[in-house]
N, C-alpha and C positions, 0 to 999 in steps of 0.2 A: 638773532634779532632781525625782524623784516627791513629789507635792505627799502629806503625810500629814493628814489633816484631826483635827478634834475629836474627831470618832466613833472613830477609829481610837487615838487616845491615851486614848479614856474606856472602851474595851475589856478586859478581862481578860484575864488571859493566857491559857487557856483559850480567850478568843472570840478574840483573836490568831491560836492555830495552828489555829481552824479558819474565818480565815476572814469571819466574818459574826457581826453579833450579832440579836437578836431588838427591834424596837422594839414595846414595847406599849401605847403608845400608837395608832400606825397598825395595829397588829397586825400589823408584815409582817418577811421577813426583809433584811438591806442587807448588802450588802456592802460589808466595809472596804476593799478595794482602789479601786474606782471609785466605789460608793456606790448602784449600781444596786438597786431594790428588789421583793422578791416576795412579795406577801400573802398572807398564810394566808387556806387555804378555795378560793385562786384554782389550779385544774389549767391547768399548763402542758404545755402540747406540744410536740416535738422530736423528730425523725427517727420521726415515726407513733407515740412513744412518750406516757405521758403522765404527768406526775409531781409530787406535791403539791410546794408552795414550798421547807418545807426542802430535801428533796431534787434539787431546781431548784435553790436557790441554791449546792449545796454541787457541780454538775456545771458552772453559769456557770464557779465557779472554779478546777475543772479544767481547763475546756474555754480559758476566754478569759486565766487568770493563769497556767496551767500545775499550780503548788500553792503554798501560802504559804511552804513553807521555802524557794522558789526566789524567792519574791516578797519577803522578808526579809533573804535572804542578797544581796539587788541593791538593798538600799536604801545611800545612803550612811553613809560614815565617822562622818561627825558621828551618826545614828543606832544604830549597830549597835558603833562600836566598836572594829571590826576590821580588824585589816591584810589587804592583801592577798591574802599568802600564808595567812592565819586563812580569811578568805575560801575560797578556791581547796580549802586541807585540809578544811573543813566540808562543801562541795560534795561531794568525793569519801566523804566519811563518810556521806553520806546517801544518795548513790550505792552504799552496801553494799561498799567497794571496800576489799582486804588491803591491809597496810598494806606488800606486796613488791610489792603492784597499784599503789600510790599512787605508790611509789616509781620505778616505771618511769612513770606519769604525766606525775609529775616531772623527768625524764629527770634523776637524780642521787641524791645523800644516802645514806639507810638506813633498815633497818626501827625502828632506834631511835632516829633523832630523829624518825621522825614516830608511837613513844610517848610520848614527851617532849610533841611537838606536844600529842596527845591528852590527856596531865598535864595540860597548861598551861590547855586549855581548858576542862577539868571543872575543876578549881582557881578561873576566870576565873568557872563558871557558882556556883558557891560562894560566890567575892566578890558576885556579882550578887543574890542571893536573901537575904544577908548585909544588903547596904546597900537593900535595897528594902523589906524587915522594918525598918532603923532610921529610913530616911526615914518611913514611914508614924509610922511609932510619934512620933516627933518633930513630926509634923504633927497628929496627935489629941492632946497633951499640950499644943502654945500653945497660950494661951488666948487670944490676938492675933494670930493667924495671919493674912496678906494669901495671901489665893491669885492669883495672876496669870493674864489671861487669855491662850489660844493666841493670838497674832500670824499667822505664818506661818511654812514650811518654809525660806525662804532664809537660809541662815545667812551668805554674804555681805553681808546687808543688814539682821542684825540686830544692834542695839547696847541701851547703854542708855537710848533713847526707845521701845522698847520694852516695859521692864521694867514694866508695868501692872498693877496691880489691879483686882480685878471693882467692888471701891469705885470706884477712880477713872474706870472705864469708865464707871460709870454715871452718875457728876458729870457728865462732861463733855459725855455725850448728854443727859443735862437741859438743861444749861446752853445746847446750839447748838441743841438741838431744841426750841425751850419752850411749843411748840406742840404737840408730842408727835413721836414717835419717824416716825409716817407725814405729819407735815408737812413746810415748807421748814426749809433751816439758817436762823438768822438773821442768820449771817456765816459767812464762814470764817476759820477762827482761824490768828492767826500763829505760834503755839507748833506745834514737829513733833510732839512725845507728843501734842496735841491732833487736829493734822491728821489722825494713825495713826490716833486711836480714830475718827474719821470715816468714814475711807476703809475701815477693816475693817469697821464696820457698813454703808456701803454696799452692798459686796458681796452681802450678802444679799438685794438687789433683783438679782440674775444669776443665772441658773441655770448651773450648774458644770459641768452635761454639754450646756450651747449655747454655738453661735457665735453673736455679735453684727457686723451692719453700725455703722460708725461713725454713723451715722443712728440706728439702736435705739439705741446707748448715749446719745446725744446725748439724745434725746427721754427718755430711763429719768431722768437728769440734771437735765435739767432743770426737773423737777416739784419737785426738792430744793433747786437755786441758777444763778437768772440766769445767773450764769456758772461755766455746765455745763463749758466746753473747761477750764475750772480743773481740775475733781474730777476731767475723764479724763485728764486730762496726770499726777497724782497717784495717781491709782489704779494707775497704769504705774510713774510713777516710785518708788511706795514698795514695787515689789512684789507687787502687789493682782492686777493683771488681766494682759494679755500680747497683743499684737496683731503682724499682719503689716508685712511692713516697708512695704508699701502703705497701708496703714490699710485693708485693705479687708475685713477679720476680726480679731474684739474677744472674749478668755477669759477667764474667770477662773480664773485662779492659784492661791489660796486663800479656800478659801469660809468664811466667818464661821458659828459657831454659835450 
């Protein structure tokens, strides 16, 4: 499953369909697909040609995603929504394709259930802009609001020892860090909600676009707890990281922000 990180859900929809947002902090532009990043100021080069950053990162994305409707309409169900066939029709709508074109596509049907189709989905995108106005609005009005923090994209393996708060993320990294966040743990805790917020902040010692030998991970490990083979056996098991079936290449899954 394509791993969607933080960046990419704290996006607008705007920075969505095109793609990349601007971080100004590093001043540079990133990309929500893979994450790769191009600094303003820096001229890139490509096929003799040369091209400030935005316009670099906005050709990456042609070049290496294809384009975001096709990078969006391929992400899973649990994200997007939609069935199959929703899928498949959208494709062909963005494809510019009549709806006598679709239908031979299709090898079946007619030109008026896939207006129907079309109903259904402007209808769908109505409900959507509907309920993201209420959700918003309901979230600036608590005045006790817990916001929770991203976890991970596997929805197989999310439950509720998941369901966290940025409060409790940060108890709990107090609590095993208390030396601070770049020391050792002082234990490793028996509760799973606990273990989670561990193994997500570890992550953040991995860089997302490296491979790791079980050696790097091992030594990255154990600067945090003696017993390192714990936290990589857990980093795998909760989802975190991803390795061969050799151990002899170590990823990360989902990178913490």
């Amino acid at each position: 499953m394509t791993h969607l990180s933080d960046l990419f859900w704290n996006a607008s929809i705007e920075e969505m369909k095109q793609g990349f947002v601007f971080d100004q902090e590093h001043e540079a532009y990133e990309c929500l697909v893979c994450g790769k990043r191009y600094e303003k100021g820096v001229i890139y080069q490509d096929e003799g040609v040369l091209y400030e950053a935005e316009k670099y990162v906005r050709r990456h994305i042609a070049i290496e995603h294809t384009s975001m409707v096709d990078f969006l309409l391929g992400l899973d169900k649990k994200w997007t929504g939609l069935t199959e066939l929703q899928r498949t029709l959208l494709n062909y709508f963005q494809m510019g394709l009549s709806d006598q074109e679709i239908v031979k596509e299709l090898d079946g049907g007619s030109s008026s259930t896939i207006r129907n189709h079309r109903f259904t989905l402007r209808e769908k995108m109505k409900q959507a802009k509907v309920f993201l106005s209420i959700m918003e609005l309901v979230e600036e009005r608590s005045s006790h609001k817990s916001k929770y923090i991203h976890i991970h994209d596997s929805p197989s393996l999310l439950d509720e020892r998941h369901a966290i708060t940025e409060q409790e993320n940060e108890e709990i990294l107090k609590i095993y860090f208390n030396q601070g966040l770049d020391g050792p743990l002082k234990e490793f805790p028996k509760k799973e909600k606990r273990r989670i917020v561990i193994m997500r902040y570890l992550t953040k010692l991995f860089d997302v676009q490296k491979h790791y030998s079980e050696k790097e991970v091992n030594e990255i490990l154990k600067a945090r707890l003696d017993d390192y083979v714990t936290l990589r056996r857990y980093l795998i098991e909760y989802g975190f990281m991803d390795r061969e079936a050799d151990g002899s290449r170590y990823w990360v899954k989902s990178k913490a922000k």
